[in-house]
C-alpha positions as CSV (number, residue, x, y, z in Angstrom):
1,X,-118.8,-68.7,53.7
2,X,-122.2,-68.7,55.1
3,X,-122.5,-66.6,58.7
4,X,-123.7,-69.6,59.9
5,X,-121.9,-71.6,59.0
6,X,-118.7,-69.7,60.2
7,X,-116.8,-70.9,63.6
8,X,-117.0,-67.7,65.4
9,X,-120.4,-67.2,64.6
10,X,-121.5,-70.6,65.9
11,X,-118.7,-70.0,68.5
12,X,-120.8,-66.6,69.8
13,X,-124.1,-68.5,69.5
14,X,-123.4,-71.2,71.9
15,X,-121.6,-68.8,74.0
16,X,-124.9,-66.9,74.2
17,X,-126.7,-69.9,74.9
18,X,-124.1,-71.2,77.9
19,X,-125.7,-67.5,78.9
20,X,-128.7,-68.3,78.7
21,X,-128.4,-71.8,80.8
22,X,-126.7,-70.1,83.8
23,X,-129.8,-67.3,83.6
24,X,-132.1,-70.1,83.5
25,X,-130.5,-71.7,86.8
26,X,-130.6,-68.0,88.4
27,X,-134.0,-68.1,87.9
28,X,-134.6,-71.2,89.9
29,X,-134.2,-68.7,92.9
30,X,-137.7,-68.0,92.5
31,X,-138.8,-71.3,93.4
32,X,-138.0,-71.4,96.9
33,X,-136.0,-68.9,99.1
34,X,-133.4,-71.2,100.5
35,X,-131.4,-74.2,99.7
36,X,-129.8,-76.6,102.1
37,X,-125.9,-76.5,101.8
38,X,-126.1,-79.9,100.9
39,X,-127.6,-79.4,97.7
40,X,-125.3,-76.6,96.8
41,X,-122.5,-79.1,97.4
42,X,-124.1,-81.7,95.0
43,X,-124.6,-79.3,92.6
44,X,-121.2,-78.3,92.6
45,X,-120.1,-81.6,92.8
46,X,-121.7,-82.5,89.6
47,X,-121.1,-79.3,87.8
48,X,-117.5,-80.3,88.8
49,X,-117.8,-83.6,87.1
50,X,-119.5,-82.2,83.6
51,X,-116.4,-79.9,83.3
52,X,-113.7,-82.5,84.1
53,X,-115.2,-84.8,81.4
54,X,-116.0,-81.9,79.5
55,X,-112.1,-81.0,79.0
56,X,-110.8,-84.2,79.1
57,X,-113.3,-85.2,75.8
58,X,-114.4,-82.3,74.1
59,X,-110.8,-80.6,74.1
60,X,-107.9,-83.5,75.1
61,X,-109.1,-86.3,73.3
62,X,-109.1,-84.4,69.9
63,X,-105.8,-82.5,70.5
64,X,-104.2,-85.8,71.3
65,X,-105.6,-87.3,67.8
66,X,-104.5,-83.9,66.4
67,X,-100.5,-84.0,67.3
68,X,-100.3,-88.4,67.1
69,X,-98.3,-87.1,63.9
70,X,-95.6,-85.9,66.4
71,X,-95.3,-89.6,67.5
72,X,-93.2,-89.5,71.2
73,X,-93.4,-86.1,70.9
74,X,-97.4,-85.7,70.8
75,X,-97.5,-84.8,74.6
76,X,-95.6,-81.4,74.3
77,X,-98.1,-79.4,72.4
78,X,-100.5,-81.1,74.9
79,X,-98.5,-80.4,78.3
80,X,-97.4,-77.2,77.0
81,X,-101.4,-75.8,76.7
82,X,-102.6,-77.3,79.8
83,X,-99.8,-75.4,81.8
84,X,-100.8,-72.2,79.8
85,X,-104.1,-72.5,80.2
86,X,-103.9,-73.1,83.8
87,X,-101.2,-70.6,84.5
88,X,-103.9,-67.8,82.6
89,X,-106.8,-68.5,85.2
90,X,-103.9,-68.4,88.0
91,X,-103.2,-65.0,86.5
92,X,-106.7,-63.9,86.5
93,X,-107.1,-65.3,90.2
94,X,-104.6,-63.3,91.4
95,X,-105.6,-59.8,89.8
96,X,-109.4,-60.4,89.7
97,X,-111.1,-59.2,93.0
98,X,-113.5,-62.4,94.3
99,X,-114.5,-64.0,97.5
100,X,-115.7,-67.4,97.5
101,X,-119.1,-68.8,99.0
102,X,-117.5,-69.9,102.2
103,X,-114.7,-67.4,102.7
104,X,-114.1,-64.0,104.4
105,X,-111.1,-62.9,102.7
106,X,-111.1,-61.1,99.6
107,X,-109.0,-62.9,97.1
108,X,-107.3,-60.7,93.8
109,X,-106.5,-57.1,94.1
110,X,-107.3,-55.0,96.9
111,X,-111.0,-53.6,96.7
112,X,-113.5,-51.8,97.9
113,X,-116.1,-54.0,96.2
114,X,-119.3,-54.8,98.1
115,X,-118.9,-59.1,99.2
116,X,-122.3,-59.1,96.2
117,X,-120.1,-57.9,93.6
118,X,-116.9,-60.5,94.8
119,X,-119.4,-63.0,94.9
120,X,-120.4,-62.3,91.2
121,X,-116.7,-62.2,90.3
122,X,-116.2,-65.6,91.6
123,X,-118.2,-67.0,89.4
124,X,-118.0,-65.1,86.6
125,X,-114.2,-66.9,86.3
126,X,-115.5,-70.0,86.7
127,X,-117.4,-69.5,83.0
128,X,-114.0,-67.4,81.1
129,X,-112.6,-71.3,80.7
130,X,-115.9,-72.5,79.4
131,X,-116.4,-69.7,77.1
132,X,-112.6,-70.5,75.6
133,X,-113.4,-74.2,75.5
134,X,-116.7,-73.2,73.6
135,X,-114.6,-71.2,71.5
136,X,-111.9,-73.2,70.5
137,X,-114.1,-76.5,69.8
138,X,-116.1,-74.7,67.5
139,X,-112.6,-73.2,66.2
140,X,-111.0,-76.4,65.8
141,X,-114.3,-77.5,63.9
142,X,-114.1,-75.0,61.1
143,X,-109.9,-75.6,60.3
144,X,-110.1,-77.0,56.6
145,X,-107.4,-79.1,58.3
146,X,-110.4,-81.2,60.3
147,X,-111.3,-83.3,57.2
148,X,-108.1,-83.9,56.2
149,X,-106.3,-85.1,59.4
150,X,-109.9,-86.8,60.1
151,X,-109.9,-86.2,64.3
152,X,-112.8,-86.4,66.3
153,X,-112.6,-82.2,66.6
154,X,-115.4,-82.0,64.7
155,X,-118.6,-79.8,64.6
156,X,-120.4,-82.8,67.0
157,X,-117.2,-82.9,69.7
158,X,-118.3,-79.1,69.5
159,X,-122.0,-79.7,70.3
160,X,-121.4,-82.2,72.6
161,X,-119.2,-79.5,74.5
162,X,-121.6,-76.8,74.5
163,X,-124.3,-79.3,75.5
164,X,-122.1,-80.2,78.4
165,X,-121.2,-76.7,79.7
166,X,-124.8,-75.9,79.3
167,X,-126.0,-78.5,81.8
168,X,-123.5,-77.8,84.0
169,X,-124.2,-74.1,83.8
170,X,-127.6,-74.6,85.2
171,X,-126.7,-75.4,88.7
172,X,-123.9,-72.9,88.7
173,X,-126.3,-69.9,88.5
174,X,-128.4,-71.1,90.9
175,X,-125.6,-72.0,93.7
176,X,-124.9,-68.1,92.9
177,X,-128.5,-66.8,93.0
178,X,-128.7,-69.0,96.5
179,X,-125.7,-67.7,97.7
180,X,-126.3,-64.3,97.2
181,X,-129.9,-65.1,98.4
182,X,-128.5,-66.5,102.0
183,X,-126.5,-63.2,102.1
184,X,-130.2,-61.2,102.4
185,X,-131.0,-59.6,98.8
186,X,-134.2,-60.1,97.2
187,X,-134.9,-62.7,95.0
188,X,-135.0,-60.6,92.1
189,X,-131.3,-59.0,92.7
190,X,-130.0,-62.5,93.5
191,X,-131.4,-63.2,89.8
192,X,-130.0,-60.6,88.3
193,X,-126.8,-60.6,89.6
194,X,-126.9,-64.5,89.2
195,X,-127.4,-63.8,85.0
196,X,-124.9,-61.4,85.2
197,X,-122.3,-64.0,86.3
198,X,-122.9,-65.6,83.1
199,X,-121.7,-62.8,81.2
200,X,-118.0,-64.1,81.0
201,X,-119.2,-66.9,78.6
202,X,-119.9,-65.1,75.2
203,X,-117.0,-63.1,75.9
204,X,-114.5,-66.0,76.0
205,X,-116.5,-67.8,73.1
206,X,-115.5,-65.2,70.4
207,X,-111.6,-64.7,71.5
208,X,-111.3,-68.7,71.5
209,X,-112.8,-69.4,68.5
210,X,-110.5,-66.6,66.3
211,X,-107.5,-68.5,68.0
212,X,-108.0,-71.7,67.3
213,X,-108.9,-70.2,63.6
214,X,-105.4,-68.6,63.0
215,X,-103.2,-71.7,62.7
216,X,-103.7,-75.5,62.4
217,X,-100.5,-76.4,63.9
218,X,-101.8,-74.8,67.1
219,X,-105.0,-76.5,67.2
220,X,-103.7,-78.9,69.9
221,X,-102.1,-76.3,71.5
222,X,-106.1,-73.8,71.6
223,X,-107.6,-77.0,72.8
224,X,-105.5,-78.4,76.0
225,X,-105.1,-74.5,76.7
226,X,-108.6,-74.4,77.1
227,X,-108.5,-77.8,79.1
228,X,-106.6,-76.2,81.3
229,X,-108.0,-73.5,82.1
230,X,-111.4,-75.4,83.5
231,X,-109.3,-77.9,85.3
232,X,-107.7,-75.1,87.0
233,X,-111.1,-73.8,88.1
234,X,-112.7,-77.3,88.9
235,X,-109.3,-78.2,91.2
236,X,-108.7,-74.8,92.3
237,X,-112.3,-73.6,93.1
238,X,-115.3,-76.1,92.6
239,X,-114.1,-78.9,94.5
240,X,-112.6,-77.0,97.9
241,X,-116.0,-75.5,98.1
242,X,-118.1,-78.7,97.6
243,X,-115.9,-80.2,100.2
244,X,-115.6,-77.4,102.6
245,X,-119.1,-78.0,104.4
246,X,-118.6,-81.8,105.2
247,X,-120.6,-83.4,102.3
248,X,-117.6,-84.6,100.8
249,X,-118.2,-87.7,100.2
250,X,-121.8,-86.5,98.6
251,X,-119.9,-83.9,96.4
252,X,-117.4,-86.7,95.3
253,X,-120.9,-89.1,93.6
254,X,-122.1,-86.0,92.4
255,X,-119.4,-85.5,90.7
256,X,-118.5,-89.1,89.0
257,X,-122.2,-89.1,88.1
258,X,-121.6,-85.4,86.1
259,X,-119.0,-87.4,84.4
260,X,-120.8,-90.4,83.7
261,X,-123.6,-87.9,82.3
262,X,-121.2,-86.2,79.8
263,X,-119.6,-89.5,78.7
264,X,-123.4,-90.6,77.9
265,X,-124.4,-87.7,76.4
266,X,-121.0,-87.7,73.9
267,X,-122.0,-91.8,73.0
268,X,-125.8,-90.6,72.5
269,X,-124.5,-87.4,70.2
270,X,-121.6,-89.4,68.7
């Protein structure tokens, strides 16, 4: 097989390149030195929004097509990787040392961590899910079972995933970069540490795609882990903290019209 053709090859690349999107919204910090709170909630709303639909189509949809061979019993492979995936992030919550946005209290184990590096943390678990979902999509694209079964996991429900998480990507590094910004560092070092939140991505990618590689019979298993996972983040993190400022109702549109954007961009791919 060519290299790139192979899954974790293409899994690493778009891992890179979710990277790359969240540097790119870091960068943004150099526009301007602050941004309102409102914005950061409508960015987070929306970000919110691309992930929902991102896991409900790029990973649910085909690992409901892949276990309708199970008949009534097609929703246990299902149920059983969503509670898996969310019960992994809960794990990593609890042991990972963070501090969200709008909270004093250290969350994870006990640390002497500056509130920068918690920050940082924070987010960098918000893209360990993404990276997995990147992972397992292209994964699940490469099983010789895909042409076979004929599911809609293909290599363009991978794309259309990556695409996704990239977009939403964009405002997550800057709503970092700002936040660490509002917290008086530079612009450069709210940047930097900004790109470095991104990190987590590739580093999920490669791990998700070599699961999703080792067994068919798991596929739907891989993909509604990794559903999981970011619906843990987006229920458990990015909506509390679009909502915690009083632009609910601002952070709840943002957020249908990040769906609304991935459910266009799958039709225009598709």
């Amino acid at each position: 097989m060519d290299i790139a053709s192979h899954p974790v090859f293409q899994a690493l690349v778009a891992g890179l390149l979710s990277w790359l999107s969240v540097s790119l919204g870091a960068a943004l910090i150099f526009t301007r030195r602050e941004f309102s709170r409102r914005a950061m909630d409508c960015l987070l709303g929306g970000a919110g929004g691309m992930m929902l639909a991102a896991a409900f189509f790029g990973l649910l949809q085909p690992a409901l097509e892949l276990a309708a061979h199970l008949e009534r019993l097609a929703f246990l492979p299902i149920v059983a990787g969503l509670l898996l995936g969310a019960a992994f992030l809960w794990c990593l919550d609890r042991v990972l040392p963070h501090i969200h946005m709008l909270q004093d209290t250290t969350e994870g184990l006990s640390t002497s961590w500056r509130r920068s590096i918690l920050l940082v943390t924070a987010m960098a678990l918000h893209h360990i899910p993404e990276g997995l979902a990147i992972g397992v999509g292209y994964g699940a694209a490469g099983a010789e079972s895909m042409a076979a079964l004929g599911t809609g996991a293909g290599l363009t429900t991978a794309l259309v995933l990556t695409f996704s998480i990239m977009l939403q990507n964009v405002p997550e590094g800057l709503v970092v970069s700002a936040a660490l910004r509002s917290e008086g560092f530079s612009a450069r070092k709210s940047c930097f540490y900004g790109v470095l939140s991104g990190a987590t991505a590739p580093l999920g990618a490669v791990p998700g795609a070599l699961a999703a590689g080792i067994t068919a019979g798991l596929l739907p298993v891989a993909l509604s882990f990794a559903a999981g996972a970011m619906i843990y983040v987006v229920v458990e993190e990015v909506v509390p903290e679009a909502n915690a400022s009083g632009n609910g109702n601002l952070a709840t549109v943002s957020c249908i019209a990040g769906v609304c954007l991935v459910i266009m961009l799958s039709a225009l791919v598709g």
